[in-house]
C-alpha positions as CSV (number, residue, x, y, z in Angstrom):
1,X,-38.8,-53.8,-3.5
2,X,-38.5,-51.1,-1.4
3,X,-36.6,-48.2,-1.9
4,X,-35.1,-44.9,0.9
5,X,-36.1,-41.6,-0.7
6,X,-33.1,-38.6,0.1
7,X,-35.3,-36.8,1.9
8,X,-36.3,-38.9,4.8
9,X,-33.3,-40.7,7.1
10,X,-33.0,-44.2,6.8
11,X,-34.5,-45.7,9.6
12,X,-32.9,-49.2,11.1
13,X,-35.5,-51.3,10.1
14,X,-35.3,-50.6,6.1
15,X,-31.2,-50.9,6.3
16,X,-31.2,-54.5,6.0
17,X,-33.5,-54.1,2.6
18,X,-31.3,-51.5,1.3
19,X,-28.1,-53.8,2.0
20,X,-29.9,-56.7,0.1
21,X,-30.4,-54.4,-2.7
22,X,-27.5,-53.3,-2.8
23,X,-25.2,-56.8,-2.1
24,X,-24.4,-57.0,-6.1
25,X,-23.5,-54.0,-7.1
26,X,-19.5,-53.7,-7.0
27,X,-18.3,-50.4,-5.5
28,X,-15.3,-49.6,-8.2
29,X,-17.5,-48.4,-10.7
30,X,-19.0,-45.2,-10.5
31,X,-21.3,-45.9,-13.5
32,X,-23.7,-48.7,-13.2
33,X,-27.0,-50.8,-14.4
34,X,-29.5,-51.5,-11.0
35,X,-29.5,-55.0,-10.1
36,X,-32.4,-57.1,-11.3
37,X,-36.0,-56.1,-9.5
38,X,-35.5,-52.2,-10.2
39,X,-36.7,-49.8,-13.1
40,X,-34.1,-48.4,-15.2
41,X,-36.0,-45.6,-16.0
42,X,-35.0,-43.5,-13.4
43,X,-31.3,-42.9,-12.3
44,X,-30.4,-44.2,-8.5
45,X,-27.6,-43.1,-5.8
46,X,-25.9,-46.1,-3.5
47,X,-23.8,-44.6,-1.2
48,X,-22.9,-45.6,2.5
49,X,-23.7,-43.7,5.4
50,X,-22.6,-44.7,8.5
51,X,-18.9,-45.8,9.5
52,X,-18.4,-49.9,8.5
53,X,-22.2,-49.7,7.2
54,X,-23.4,-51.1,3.9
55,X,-24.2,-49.0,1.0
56,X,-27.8,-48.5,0.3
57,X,-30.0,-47.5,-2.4
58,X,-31.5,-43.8,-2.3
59,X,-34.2,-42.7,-5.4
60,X,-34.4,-38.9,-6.8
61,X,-35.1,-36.8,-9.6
62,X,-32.0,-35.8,-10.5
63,X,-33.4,-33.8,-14.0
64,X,-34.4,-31.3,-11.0
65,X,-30.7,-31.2,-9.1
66,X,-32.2,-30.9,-5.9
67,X,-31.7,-34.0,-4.7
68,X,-28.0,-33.0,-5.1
69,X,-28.6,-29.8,-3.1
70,X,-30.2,-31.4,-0.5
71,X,-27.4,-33.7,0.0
72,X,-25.1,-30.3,0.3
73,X,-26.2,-29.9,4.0
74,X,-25.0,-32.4,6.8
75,X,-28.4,-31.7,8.6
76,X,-30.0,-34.3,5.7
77,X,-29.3,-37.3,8.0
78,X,-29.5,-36.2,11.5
79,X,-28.9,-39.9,12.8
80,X,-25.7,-40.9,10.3
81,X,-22.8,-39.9,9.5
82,X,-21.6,-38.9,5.9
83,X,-18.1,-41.2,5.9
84,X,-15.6,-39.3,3.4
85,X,-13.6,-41.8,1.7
86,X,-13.8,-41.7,-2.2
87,X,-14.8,-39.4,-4.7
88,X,-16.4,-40.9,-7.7
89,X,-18.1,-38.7,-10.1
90,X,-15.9,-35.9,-11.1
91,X,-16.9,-32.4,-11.3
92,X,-19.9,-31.5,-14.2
93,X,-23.0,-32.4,-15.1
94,X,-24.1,-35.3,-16.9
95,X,-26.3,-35.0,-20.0
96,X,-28.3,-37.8,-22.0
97,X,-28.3,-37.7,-26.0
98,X,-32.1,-37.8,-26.2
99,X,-32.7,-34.7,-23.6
100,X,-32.3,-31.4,-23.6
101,X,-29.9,-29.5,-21.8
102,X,-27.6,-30.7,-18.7
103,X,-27.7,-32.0,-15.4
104,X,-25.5,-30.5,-12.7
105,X,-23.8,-33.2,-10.2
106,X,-21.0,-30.4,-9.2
107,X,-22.3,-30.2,-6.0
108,X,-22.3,-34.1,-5.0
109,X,-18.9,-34.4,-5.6
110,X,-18.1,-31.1,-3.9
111,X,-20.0,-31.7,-0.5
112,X,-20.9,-35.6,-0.6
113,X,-17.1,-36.8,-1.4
114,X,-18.4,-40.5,0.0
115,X,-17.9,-44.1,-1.9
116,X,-21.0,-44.1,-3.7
117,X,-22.5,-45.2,-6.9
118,X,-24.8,-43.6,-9.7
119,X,-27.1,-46.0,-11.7
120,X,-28.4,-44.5,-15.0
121,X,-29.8,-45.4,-18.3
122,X,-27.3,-47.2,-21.1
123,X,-27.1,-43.7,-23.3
124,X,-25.9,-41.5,-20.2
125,X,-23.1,-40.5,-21.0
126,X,-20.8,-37.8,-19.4
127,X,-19.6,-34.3,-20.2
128,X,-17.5,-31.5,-18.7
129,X,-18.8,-28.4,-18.0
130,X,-17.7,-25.2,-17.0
131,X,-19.0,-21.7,-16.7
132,X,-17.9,-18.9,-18.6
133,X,-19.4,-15.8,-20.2
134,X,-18.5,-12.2,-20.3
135,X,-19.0,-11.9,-16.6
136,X,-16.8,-14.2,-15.6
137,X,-13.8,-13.5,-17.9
138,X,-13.1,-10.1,-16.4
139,X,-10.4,-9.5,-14.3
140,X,-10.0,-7.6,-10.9
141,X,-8.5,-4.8,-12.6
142,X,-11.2,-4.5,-15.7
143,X,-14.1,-4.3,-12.5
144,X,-12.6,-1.9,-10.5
145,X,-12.2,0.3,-13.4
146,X,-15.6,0.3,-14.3
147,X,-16.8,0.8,-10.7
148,X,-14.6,3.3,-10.2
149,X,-14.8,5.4,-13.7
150,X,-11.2,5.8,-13.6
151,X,-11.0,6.0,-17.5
152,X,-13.5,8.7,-19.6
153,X,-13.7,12.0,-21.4
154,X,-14.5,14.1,-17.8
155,X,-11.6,12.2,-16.0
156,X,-9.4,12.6,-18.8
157,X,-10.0,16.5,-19.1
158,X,-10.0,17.2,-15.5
159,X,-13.8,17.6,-14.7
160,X,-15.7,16.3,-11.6
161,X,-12.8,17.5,-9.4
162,X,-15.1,18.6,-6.0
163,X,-16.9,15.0,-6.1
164,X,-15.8,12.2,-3.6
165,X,-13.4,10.4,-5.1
166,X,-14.0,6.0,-5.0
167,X,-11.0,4.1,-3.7
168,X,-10.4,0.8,-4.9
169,X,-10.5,-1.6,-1.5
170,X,-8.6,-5.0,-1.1
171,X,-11.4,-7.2,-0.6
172,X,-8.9,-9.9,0.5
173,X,-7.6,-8.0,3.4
174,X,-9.5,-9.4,6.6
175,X,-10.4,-12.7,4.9
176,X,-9.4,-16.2,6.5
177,X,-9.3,-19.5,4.3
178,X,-12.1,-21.3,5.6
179,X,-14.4,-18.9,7.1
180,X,-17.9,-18.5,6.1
181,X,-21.4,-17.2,6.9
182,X,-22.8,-21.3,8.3
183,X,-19.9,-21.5,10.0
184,X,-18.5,-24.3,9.7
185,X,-15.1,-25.2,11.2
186,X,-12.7,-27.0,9.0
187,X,-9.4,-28.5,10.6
188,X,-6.1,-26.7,9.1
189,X,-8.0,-24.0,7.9
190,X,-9.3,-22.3,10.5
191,X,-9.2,-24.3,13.3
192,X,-5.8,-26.2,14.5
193,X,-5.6,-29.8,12.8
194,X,-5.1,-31.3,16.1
195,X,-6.5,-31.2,19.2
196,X,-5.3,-33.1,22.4
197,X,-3.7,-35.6,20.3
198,X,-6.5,-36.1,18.3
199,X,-7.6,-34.7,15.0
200,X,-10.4,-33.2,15.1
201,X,-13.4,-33.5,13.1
202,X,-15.7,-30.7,11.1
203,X,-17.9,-28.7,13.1
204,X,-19.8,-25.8,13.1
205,X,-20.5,-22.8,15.5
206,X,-23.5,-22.1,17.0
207,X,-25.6,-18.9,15.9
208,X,-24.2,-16.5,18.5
209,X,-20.2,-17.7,18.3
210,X,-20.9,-16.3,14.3
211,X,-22.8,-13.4,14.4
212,X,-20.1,-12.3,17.6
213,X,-17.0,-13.3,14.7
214,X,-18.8,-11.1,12.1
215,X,-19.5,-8.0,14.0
216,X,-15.6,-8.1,15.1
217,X,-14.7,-8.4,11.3
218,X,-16.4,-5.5,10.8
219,X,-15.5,-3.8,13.0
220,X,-12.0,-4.4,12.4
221,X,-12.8,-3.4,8.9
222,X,-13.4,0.0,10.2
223,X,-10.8,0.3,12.0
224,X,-8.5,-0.4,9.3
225,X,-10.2,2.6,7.1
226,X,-10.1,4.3,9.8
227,X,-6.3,4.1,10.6
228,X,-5.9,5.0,6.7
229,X,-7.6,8.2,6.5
230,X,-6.6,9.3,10.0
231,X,-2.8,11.3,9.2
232,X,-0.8,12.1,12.7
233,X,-0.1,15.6,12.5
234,X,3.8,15.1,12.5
235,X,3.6,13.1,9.5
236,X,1.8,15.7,7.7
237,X,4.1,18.1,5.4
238,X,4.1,22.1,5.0
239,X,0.0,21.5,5.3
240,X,-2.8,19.0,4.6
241,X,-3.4,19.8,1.4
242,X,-0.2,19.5,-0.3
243,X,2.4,16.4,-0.8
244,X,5.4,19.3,0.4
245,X,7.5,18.7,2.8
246,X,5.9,14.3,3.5
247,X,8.7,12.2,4.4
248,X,9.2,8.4,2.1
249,X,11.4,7.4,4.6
250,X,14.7,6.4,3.3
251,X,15.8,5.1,0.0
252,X,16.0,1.9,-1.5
253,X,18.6,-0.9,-0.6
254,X,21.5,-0.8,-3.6
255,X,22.4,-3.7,-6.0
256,X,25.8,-4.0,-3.6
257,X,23.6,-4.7,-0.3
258,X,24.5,-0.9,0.8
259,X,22.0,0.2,2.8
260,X,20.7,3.9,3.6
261,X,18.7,3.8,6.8
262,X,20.4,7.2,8.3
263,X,19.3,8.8,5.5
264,X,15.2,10.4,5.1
265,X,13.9,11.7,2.1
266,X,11.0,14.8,1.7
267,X,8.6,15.9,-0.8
268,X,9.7,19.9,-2.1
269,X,7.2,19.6,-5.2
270,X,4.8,17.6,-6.9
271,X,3.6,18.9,-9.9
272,X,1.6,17.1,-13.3
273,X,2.9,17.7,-16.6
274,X,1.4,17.2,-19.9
275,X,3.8,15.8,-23.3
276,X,1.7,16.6,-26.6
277,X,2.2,13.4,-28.3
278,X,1.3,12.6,-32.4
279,X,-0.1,9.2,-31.2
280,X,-1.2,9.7,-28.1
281,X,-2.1,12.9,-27.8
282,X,-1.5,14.9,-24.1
283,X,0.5,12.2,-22.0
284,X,0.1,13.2,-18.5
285,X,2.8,12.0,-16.0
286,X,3.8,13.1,-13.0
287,X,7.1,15.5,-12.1
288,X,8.8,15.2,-8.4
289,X,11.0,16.9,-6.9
290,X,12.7,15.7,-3.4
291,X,15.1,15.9,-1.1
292,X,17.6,13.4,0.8
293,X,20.0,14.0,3.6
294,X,21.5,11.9,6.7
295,X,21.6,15.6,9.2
296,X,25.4,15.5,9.3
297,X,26.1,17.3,6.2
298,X,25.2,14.9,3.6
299,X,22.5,15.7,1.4
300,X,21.6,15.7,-2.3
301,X,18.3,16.4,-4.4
302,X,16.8,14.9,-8.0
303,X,13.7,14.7,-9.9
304,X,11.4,11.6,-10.7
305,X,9.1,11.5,-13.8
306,X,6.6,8.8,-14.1
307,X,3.0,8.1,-15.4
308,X,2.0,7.0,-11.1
309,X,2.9,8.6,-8.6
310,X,4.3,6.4,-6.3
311,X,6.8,5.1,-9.1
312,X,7.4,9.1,-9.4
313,X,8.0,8.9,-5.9
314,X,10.9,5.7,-5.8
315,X,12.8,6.8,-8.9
316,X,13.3,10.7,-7.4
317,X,14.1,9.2,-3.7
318,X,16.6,6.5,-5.5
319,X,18.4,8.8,-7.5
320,X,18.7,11.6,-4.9
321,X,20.6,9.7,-2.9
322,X,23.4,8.9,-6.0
323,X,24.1,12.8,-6.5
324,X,25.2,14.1,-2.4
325,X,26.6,17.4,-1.9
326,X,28.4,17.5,1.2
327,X,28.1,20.5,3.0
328,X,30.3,22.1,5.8
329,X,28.8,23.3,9.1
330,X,30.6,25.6,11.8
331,X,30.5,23.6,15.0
332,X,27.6,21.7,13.6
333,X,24.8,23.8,14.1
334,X,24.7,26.9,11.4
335,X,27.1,28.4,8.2
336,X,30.6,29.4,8.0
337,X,29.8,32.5,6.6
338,X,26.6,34.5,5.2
339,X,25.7,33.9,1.4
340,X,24.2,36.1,-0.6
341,X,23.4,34.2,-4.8
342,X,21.3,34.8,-7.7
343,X,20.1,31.5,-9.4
344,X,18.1,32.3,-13.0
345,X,15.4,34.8,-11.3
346,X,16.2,34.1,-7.8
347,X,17.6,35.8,-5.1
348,X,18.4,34.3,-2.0
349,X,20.4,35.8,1.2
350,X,21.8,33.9,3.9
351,X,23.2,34.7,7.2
352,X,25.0,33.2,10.0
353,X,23.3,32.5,13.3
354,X,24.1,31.8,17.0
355,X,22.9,28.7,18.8
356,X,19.4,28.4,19.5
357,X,18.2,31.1,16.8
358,X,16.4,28.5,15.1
359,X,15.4,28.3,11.3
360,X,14.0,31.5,9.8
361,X,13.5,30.9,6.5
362,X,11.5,29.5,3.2
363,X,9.4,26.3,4.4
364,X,11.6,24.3,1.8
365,X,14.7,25.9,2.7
366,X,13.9,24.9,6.4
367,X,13.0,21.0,5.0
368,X,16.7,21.2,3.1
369,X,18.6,22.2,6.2
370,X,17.2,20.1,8.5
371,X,18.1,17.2,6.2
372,X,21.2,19.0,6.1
373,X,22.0,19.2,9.7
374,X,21.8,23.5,10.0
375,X,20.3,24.6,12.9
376,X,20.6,27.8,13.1
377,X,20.1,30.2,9.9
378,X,18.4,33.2,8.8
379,X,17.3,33.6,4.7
380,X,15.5,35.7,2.3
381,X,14.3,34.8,-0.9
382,X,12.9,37.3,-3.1
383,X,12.4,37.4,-7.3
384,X,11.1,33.7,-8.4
385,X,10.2,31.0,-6.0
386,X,10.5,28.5,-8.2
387,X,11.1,25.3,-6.8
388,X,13.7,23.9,-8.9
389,X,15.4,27.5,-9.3
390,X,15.4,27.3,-5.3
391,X,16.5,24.0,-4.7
392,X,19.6,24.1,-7.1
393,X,20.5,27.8,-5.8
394,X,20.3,26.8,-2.1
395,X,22.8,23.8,-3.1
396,X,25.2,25.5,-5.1
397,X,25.3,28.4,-2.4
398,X,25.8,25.9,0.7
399,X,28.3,23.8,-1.5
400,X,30.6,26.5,-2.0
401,X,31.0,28.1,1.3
402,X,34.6,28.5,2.2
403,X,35.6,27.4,6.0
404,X,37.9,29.4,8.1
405,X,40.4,27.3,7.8
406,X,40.3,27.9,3.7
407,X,40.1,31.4,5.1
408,X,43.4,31.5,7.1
409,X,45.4,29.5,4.3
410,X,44.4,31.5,1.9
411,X,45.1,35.2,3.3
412,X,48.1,33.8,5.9
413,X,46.4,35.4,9.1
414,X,44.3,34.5,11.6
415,X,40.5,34.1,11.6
416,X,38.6,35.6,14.4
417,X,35.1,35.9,15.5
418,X,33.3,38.6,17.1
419,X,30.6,37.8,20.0
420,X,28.1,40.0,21.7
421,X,28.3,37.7,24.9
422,X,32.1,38.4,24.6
423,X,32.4,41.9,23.8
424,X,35.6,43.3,21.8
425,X,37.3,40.4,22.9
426,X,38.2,38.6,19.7
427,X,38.0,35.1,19.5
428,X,40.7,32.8,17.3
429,X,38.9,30.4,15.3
430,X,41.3,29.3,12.3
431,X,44.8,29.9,11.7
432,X,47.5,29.3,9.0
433,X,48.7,25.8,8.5
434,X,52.1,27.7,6.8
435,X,53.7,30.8,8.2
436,X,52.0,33.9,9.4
437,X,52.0,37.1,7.2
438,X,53.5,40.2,9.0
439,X,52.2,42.3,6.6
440,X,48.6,43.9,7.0
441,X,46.2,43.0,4.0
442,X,46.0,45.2,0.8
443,X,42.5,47.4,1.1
444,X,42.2,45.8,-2.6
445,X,41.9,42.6,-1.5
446,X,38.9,43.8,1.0
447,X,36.4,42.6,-0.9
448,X,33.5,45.2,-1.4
449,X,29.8,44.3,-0.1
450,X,27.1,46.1,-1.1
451,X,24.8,47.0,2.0
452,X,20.9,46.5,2.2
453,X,19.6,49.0,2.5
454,X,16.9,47.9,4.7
455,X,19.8,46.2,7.3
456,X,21.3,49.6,7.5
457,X,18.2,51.2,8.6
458,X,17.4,48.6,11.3
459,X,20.7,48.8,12.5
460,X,20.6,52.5,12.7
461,X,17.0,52.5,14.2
462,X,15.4,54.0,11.5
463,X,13.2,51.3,10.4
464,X,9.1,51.6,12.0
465,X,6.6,49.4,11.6
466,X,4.0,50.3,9.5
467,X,1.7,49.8,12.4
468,X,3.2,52.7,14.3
469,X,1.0,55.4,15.0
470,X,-1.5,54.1,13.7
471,X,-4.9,55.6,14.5
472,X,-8.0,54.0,15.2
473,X,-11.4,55.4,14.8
474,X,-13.7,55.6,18.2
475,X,-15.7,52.7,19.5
């Protein structure tokens, strides 16, 4: 009798043969004997291909598995249709006690999925099969570390510092369920399940629709490397080289729901240290120092220690924001008073400023007092510039100004200020919640402030430039 090989279609005239072949053989069971007239020498596939057709009989090798590949591609049977209705040989290859080795079927049940029916020898019998080896029990994590050479002696010890770094890449991002190089469009996963009222069926795109999908993935690919190297100049910090003076943005929600979204936080310091430890000899982690503050006189400052330093960066921006200094401004914009502290080995001088002087100072002490809310404010640091030392001296300086109306309480009188626009026209700005002392205060409770001598020669105009008179050879 007869019989339809896989690789040529089944032309009209040999379906009625194939049908009569095919009448007795029930399609329930997956695993069956060939009907009386055929060899059981070789294994057969019945399937149906056509919509309210009869299943017929197709011969292959399928030792070889390509019959099985071949039936991967819809193109097989350019005049019928494959008719998904039942899966019946589950996924694995089938091997025979007196062969060698296994037969793969994975890919019939993956791209065939129709009601069909394997004939076979009495001593086939079946067995699962899966792939694994070394290669394929690695994780994500395990390969990017060996592409990337993250762990080693010269990483460890700090060599190979001018080469160009690898950054791991999300090889997800940009990926659509369903999309592939044939493609093929598959309703619900890339493509909308219904169309017109109808649902629609699997296609595929023609040859110019995909290579016009791929070249705008990779391009958008680019773009998005693009956007993440590219740093807008306003975002940057002190300068592009360092992590001073980059904003996080504000802190982290609290346990209570409170939120902080007035607030912004900035990078003063980022530093590495190093922890000699008996087992694991120099632990390197990560010390940072930053700065919160909502620019109405609420501010605060602490220091995050982790191994990565993005977890450096949440724990320091969390915690500043539980330990805020609130510090008093006159009319908003500069300091009650000038300030002059030591800290440890650091000196730092601050003086009072009308509106629209700006910020003249230290780049962190400008990053502080803008968190701050100070405008307007001139300092000098000399000794140690420590960062710490700076940071803690600028706070406990700011945080124990005294206002003019502590001022006035304190000495009975009246507070006034002097003002160039004003001349020797004194202006009141505090006075005495209680009554007003008559008496003039004691020269011992003038407090004595020792002059700089460098502000006395400026304001005597003895200070020149050391570019003054200053001669230059001929040209």
């Amino acid at each position: 009798m007869p019989i339809c090989r896989l690789s040529t279609p089944i032309s009209p005239p040999e379906r009625p043969r194939a049908k009569a072949l095919a009448s007795n053989i029930p399609s329930h069971d997956p695993f069956l004997s060939l009907p009386s007239g055929l060899p059981v020498s070789k294994p057969y596939v019945i399937c149906q291909l056509e919509e309210g057709g009869e299943p017929c009989v197709v011969e292959g090798e399928i030792s070889t598995g390509h019959i099985w590949s071949r039936q991967l591609y819809l193109n097989t049977f350019p005049t019928a249709s494959i008719l998904a209705l039942k899966t019946v040989l589950s996924n694995g290859p089938l091997s025979s006690p007196g062969t060698r080795g296994s037969r793969h079927f994975a890919s019939l049940t993956r791209a065939l999925q129709t009601q069909c029916c394997i004939s076979s020898p009495s001593n086939l019998m079946g067995q699962q099969y899966r792939s694994y080896s070394f290669f394929t029990k690695l994780t994500a994590d395990e390969l990017w570390k060996g592409a990337l050479a993250e762990t080693g002696a010269g990483a460890r010890k700090g060599r190979g510092k001018r080469t160009k770094k690898k950054r791991r890449k999300d090889l997800n991002r940009g990926q659509i369920i369903g999309e592939g190089r044939h493609g093929f469009l598959w309703p619900g996963l890339n493509v909308p399940l219904m169309r017109d009222g109808a649902v629609q069926t699997i296609a595929q795109r023609s040859k110019e629709d995909q290579e016009k999908i791929e070249a705008e993935m990779v391009q958008q690919r680019e773009e998005w490397d693009r956007k993440r190297k590219m740093k807008v100049k306003r975002e940057r910090g002190w300068s592009g080289n360092t992590w001073g003076g980059v904003s996080l943005g504000p802190p982290d929600p609290g346990p209570n729901g409170e939120t902080y979204d007035d607030f912004d936080t900035r990078i003063l310091e980022v530093r590495n240290v190093f922890n000699m430890t008996a087992k694991e000899g120099r632990k390197r982690s990560v010390r940072v120092l930053v700065a919160v503050g909502n620019g109405r006189g609420a501010a605060g400052f602490a220091i995050g220690k982790a191994t990565e330093r993005a977890d450096a960066f949440r724990k320091a921006k969390n915690r500043a924001v539980q330990y805020l200094h609130y510090v008093e401004r006159y009319e908003d914009h500069t300091i009650f008073h000038d300030i002059s502290l030591t800290f440890k080995r650091t000196h730092i001088k601050m003086k009072k400023k009308p509106r629209g002087y700006g910020l003249r100072c230290h780049r962190a002490i400008i990053t502080i007092c803008r968190l701050i809310g100070i405008k307007d404010m001139y300092a000098k640091v000399s000794g140690s510039v420590n960062m710490l030392n700076l940071t803690r001296g600028l706070f406990r300086g700011l945080s124990h100004q005294e206002t003019h109306q502590q001022l006035a309480d304190k000495k009975s009188l009246h507070v006034v200020e002097f003002r160039e626009e004003c001349g020797p026209l004194p202006i009141v700005v505090a006075s005495p919640t209680g009554a007003l002392r008559k008496d003039p205060e004691p020269e011992d409770d003038v407090p004595d402030i020792r002059l700089d001598w460098e502000e006395v020669r400026a304001a005597q105009g003895m200070k020149r430039s050391v570019w003054s008179n200053l001669k230059r050879g001929a040209t």
